[in-house]
N, C-alpha and C positions, 0 to 999 in steps of 0.2 A: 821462660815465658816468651809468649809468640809476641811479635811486632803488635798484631793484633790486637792480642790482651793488654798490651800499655796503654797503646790507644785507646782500650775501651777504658779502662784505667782513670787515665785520663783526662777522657770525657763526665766520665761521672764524677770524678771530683771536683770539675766546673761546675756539671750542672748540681752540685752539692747532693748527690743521689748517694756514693757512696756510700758502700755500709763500715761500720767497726772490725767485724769478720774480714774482710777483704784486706783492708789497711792493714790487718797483724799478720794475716798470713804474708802478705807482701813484704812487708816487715822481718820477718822471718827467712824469708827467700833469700832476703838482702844482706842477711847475717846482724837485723838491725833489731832494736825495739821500738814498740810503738809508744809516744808517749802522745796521751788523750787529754787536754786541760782545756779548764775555762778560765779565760783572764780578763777580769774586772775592766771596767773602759776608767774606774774611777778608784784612791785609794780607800782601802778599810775605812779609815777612820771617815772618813765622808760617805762613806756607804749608809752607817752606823749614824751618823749626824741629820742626812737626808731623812733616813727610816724614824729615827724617832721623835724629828719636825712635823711630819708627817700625821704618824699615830697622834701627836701632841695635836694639832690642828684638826680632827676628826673629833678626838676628845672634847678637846675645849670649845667647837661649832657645834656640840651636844650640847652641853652644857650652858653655851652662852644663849642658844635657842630656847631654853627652856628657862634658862636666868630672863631672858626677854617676856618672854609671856606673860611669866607674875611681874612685870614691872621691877625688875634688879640688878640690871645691867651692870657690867663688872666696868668700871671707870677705866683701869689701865689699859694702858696700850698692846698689841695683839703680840707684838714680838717679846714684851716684857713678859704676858702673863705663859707664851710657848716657854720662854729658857725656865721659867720659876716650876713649869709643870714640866718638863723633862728633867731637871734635875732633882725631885723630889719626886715624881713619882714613874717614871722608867727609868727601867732595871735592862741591862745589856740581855739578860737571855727570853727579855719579852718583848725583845724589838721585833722576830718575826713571827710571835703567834698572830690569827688572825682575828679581828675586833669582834 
């Protein structure tokens, strides 16, 4: 590889342009492998607790919107009735279908 080609190299991995293709061939050249990963900013298990606080909070602002209207406001408190409705009604493999 010319001087040239590092440099451009180089440059496009700053300006994050890079492609896939180029990284494995380089990779290759170098007698190396490419390894391609996404790594979380946050653990699973808070991923997982984030997402279906979440879902639960959507749900339960439906719910309590329309419990309002007929006059039947649910009394407990909003962090009570999230854990009571994530632990009874989401399920790990329906944290990321979409509502």
């Amino acid at each position: 590889m010319t001087p040239q080609g590092v440099q451009a190299l180089e440059q496009s991995e700053r300006h994050g342009t890079i492609k896939l293709e180029t990284l494995r061939r380089t990779a290759e050249a170098m007698d190396c492998v490419l390894v391609y990963a996404l790594v979380p900013r946050t653990s699973l298990e808070q991923m997982i607790e984030e997402r279906a606080r979440a879902l639960a909070l959507d749900t339960l602002g439906r719910v309590s919107h329309s419990m309002a209207l007929e006059d039947q406001e649910v009394d407990r408190g909003l962090e009570e009735r999230i854990e009571a409705f994530v632990a009874a009604g989401i399920r790990e493999r329906d944290l990321w279908d979409k509502p």
